[in-house]
C-alpha positions in Angstrom: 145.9 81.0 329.8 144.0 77.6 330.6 144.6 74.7 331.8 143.1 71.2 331.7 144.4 68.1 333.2 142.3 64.7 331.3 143.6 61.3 333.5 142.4 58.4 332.1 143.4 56.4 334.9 144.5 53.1 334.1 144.0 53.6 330.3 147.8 52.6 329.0 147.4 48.8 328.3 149.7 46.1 326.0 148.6 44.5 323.0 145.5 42.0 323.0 144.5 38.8 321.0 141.5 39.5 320.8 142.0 43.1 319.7 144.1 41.4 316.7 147.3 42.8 318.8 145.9 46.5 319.1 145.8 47.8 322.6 142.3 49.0 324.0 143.5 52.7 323.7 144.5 51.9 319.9 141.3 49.9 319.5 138.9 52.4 321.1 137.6 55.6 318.6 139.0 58.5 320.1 139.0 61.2 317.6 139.7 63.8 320.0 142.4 62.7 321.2 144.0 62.1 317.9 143.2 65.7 317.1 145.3 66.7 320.2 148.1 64.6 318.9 148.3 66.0 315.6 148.3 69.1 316.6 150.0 68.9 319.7 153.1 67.2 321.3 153.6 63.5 322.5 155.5 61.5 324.4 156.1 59.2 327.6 156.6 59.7 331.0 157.6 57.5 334.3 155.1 58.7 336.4 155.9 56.1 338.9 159.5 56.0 340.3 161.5 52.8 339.7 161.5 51.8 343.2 157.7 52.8 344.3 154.7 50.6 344.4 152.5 51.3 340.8 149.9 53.0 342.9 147.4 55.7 341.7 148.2 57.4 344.9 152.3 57.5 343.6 151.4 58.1 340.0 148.8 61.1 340.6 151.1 62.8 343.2 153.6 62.4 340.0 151.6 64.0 337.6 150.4 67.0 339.9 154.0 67.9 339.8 154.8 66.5 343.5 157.7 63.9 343.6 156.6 60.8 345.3 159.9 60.8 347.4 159.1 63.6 348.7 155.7 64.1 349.5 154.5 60.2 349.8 153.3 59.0 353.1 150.9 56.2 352.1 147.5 56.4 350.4 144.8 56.1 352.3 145.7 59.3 354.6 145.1 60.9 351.6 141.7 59.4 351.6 141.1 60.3 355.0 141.9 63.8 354.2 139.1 63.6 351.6 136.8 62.0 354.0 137.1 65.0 356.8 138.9 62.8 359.5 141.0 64.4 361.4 144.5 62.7 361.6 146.6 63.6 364.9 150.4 63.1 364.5 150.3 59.6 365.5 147.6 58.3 363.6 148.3 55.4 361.3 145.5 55.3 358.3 144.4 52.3 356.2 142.5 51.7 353.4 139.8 49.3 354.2 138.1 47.1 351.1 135.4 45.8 351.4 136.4 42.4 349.5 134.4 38.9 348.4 136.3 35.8 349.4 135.6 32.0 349.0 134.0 30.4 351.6 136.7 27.8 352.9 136.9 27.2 356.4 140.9 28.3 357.2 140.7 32.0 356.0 143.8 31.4 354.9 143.3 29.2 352.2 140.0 31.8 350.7 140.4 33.3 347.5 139.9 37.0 346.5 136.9 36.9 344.2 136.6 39.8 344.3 138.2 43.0 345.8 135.2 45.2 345.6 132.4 42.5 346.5 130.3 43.6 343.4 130.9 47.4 343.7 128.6 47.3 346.5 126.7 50.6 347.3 128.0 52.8 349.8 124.3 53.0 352.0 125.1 48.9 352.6 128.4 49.1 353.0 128.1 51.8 355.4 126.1 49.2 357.8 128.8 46.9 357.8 131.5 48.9 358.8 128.9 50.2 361.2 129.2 46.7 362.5 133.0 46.8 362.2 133.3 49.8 364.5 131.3 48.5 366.7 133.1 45.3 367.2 136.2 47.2 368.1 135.1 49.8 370.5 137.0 48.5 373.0 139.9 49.3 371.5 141.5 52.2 370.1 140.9 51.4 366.5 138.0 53.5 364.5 136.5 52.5 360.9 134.9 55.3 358.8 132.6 54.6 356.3 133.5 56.1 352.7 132.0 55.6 349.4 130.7 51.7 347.9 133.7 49.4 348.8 136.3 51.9 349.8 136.5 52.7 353.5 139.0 53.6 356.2 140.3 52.3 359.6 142.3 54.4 361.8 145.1 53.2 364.3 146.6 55.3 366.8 150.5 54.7 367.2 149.8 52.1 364.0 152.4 50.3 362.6 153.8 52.2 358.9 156.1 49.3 358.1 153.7 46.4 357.5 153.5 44.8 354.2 150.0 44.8 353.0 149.1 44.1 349.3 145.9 45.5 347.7 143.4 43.1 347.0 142.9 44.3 343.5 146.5 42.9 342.7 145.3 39.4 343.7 142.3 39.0 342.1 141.8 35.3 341.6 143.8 34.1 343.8 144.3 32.2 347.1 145.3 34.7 349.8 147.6 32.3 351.6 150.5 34.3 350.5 149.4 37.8 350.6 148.2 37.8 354.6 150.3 40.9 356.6 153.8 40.5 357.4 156.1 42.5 359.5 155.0 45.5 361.9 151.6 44.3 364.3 150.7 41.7 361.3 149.0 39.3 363.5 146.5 42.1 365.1 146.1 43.2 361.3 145.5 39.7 360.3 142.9 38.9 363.2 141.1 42.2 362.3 140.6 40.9 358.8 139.9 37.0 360.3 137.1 38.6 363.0 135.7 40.3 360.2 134.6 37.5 357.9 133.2 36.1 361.1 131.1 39.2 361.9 130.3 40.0 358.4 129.3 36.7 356.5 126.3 36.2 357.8 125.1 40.1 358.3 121.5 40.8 357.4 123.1 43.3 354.5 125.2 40.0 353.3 122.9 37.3 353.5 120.1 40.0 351.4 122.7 40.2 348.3 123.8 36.5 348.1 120.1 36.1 347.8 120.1 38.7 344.5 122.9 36.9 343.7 125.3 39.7 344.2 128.6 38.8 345.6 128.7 39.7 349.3 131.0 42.0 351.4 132.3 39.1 353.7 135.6 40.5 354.5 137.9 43.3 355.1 140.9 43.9 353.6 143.4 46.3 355.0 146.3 47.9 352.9 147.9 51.7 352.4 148.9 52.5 355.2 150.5 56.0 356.2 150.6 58.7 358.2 149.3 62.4 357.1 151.2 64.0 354.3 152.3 68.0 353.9 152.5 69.1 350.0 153.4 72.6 348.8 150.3 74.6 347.8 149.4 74.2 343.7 149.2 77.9 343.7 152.3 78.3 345.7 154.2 76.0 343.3 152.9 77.5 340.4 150.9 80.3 340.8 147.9 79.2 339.7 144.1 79.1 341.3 143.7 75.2 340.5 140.7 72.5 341.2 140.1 68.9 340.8 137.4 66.8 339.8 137.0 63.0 341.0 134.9 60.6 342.1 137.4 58.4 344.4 138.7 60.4 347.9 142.7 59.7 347.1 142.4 62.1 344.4 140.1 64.8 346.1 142.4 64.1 349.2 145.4 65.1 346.9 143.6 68.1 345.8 142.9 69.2 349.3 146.4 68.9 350.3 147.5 70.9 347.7 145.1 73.6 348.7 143.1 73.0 345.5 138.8 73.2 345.0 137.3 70.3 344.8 134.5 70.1 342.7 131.9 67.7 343.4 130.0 66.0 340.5 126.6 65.0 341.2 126.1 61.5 339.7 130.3 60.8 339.0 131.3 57.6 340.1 134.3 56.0 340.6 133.3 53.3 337.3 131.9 53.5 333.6 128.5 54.4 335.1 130.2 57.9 336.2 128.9 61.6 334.7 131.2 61.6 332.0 129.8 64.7 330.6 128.6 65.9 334.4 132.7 66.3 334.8 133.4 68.3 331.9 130.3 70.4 331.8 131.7 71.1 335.9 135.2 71.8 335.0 134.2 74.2 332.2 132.2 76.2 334.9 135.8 75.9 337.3 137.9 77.6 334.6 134.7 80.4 334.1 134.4 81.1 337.4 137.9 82.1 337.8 140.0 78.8 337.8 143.1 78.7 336.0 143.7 74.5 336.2 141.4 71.5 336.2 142.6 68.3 336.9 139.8 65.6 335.9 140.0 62.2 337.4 138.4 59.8 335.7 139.1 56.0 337.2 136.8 54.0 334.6 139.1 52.7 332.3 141.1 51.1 335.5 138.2 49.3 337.5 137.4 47.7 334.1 140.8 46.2 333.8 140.9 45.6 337.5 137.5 43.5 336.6 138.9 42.1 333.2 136.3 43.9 331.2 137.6 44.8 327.9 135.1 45.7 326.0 134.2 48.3 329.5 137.9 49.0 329.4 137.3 50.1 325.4 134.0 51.9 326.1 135.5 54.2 328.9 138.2 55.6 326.4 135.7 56.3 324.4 133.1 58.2 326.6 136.2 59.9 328.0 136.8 61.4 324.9 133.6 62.2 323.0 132.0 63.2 326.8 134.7 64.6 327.9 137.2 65.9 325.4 134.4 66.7 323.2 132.4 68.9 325.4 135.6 70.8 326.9 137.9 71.4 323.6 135.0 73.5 321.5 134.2 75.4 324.5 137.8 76.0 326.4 138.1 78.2 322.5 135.8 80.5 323.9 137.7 81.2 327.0 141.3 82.3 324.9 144.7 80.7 324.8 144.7 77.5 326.6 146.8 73.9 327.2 145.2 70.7 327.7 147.2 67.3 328.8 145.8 64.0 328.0 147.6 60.9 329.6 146.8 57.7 332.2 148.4 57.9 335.6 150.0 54.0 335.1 149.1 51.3 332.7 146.9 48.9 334.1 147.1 45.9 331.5 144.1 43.3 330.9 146.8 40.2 331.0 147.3 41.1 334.7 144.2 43.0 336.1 146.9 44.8 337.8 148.5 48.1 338.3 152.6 48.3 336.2 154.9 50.9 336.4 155.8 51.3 332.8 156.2 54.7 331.5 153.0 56.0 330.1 152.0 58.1 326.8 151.2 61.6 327.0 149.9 64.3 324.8 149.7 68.2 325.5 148.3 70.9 323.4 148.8 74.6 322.7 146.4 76.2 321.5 148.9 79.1 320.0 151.5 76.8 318.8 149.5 74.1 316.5 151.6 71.5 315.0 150.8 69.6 312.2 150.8 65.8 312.0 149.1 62.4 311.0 149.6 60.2 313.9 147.2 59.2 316.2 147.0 59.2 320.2 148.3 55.8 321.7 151.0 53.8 323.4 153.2 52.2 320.1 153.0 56.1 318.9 154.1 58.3 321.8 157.7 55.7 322.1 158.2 56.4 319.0 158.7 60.3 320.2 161.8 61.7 321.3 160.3 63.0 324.2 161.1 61.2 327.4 160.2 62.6 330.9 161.8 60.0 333.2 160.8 61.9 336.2 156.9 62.2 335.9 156.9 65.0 338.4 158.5 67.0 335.9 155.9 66.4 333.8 153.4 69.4 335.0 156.6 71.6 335.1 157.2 71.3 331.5 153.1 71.1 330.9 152.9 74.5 332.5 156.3 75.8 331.2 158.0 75.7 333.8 156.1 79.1 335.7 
């Protein structure tokens, strides 16, 4: 038997207006997927616990089978792991953006235009945290360059408690209210302060502003944790597994879980990813001897984040003609198999941000076909009896329970 993970991440959406009420995933064509639901099994699952943040990092520990209150120490040492730092024991990781902010004089009073300063690519960005790093030698702080606008700072003896927000979740708005509070936020907040300072005027800055491209003026700091322990995958359910993904938290989950990763030449963490590159990879995973593929795809998400519908629409819709329809016809070959289509959390276009609504799912057997008319989207799967409240019971009943 094989097995195939498909996360949409960030597909689940509510209704639009200007989808005449239908939401993206109903909108988009996805005959695939509505193949897999008339022949499969739907419903919807809580992959992020009620009193969790609606992170990726929360929802895809879910949906690997790993309960977040358990296992959750933060997201971006999960990154790190990804990255090939070495956490000690008293290491504090954070995720470090990259962000665009208005150009008011009291920091303060700037907005977040934008949290991912134009998806800038990662041979800039890796100058400016160059310049980052260097800034702070002094002290025992260290920023590691990652890929386009996600990076990583490193704090030893850092504070866990802090309340950081992402920058994604205040897109549009003044950051007067969202500066770090609690634990060390004043060294946080200066950090960030110091850093439009070094950064607005950087050679790498004052080149984009002149394409007109939106430039990486600030850092933002956010996820902080310490480095996590989970169970091996094939300890937990003895199966040889691997992951595909463009974006570290994911791969960093895999590693933890003792999983392969498997690059993707070209994959990205947006619409302009390998669609096909993934599923053509993950086919050669399950031949070479992998039992379960997890495939990561973050496009439909970073077009909400951005407020790109008609991206958000287009992303469904590679995902399943590109993916979906390259793995299904050849997974045949290979004998019985599952697959398990489903978002990590909804990410709705009226917010830009991440919710923690239950989500739709739908898995199918390839030697116990069902026969229906409906089709694969959010109104449909509540209309299911099947209700996981705990999502990281989800692969448990995916795999049956081995």
């Amino acid at each position: 038997m094989k097995y195939v993970v498909v996360l949409a991440d960030g597909m689940a959406d509510e209704a639009c207006n200007q989808l005449d009420g239908k939401t993206p995933l109903q909108y988009a064509r996805t005959p695939n997927m509505d193949i897999l639901a008339r022949k499969g099994e739907m419903g919807t699952v809580r992959t992020v616990p009620r009193d969790y943040p609606p992170g990726s990092d929360v929802a895809n520990l879910s949906v690997m089978g790993y309960d977040p209150r358990e296992y959750y120490t933060g997201r971006s040492p999960l990154e790190a792991v990804s990255m090939g730092v070495e956490l000690g024991d008293d290491d504090v990781a954070f995720r470090c953006n990259l962000v665009t902010l208005s150009d008011e004089d009291s920091y303060s009073q700037k907005t977040m235009v934008d949290y991912c300063a134009g998806e800038i690519p990662s041979n800039e960005s890796a100058k400016l945290i160059a310049a980052i790093n260097e800034k702070n030698a002094g002290e025992n702080i260290r920023f590691y360059p990652g890929i386009s606008y996600r990076h990583l700072m490193v704090w030893p003896s850092g504070p866990e408690q802090s309340e950081l927000t992402p920058p994604h979740d205040i897109s549009g708005q003044k950051i007067t209210n969202y500066l770090p509070r609690g634990e060390k936020s004043d060294i946080i907040t200066r950090l960030m302060q110091e850093s439009y300072t070094i950064l607005k005027d950087h050679p790498v800055n004052i080149s984009r502003v002149e394409k007109r491209q939106n430039p990486a003026n600030s850092i933002w700091l956010w996820g902080q944790g310490k480095k996590p322990g989970l169970t091996g995958f094939k300890s937990k359910y003895g199966l040889k597994g691997g992951v595909i993904s463009a974006v570290d938290l994911i791969k960093g989950i895999g590693i933890c879980a003792e999983m392969q990763v498997l690059d993707v030449p070209g994959a990205t963490g947006n619409i302009h990813t390998d669609f096909s590159g993934k599923a053509r990879t993950a086919l050669k995973g399950l031949q070479s001897g992998l039992d379960f593929i997890y495939i990561h795809i973050e496009a439909p998400d970073e077009a909400a984040h951005q407020g790109e519908l008609e991206t958000k629409i287009k992303a469904i819709e590679e995902i399943d003609e590109k993916v979906l329809g390259i793995i299904l016809p050849e997974i045949k070959k290979m004998g019985d198999f599952r697959v398990m289509v489903l978002p990590d959390h909804p990410t709705p276009m009226s917010t830009r941000t991440h919710s923690r609504d239950p989500v739709p799912f739908v898995i199918y057997d390839s030697h116990a076909e069902k026969s229906g008319n409906q089709s694969f989207d959010e109104e449909t799967a509540r209309k299911t009896p099947l209700v996981i409240d705990e999502g990281h019971t989800l692969m448990d009943y995916f795999l049956e329970k081995r």
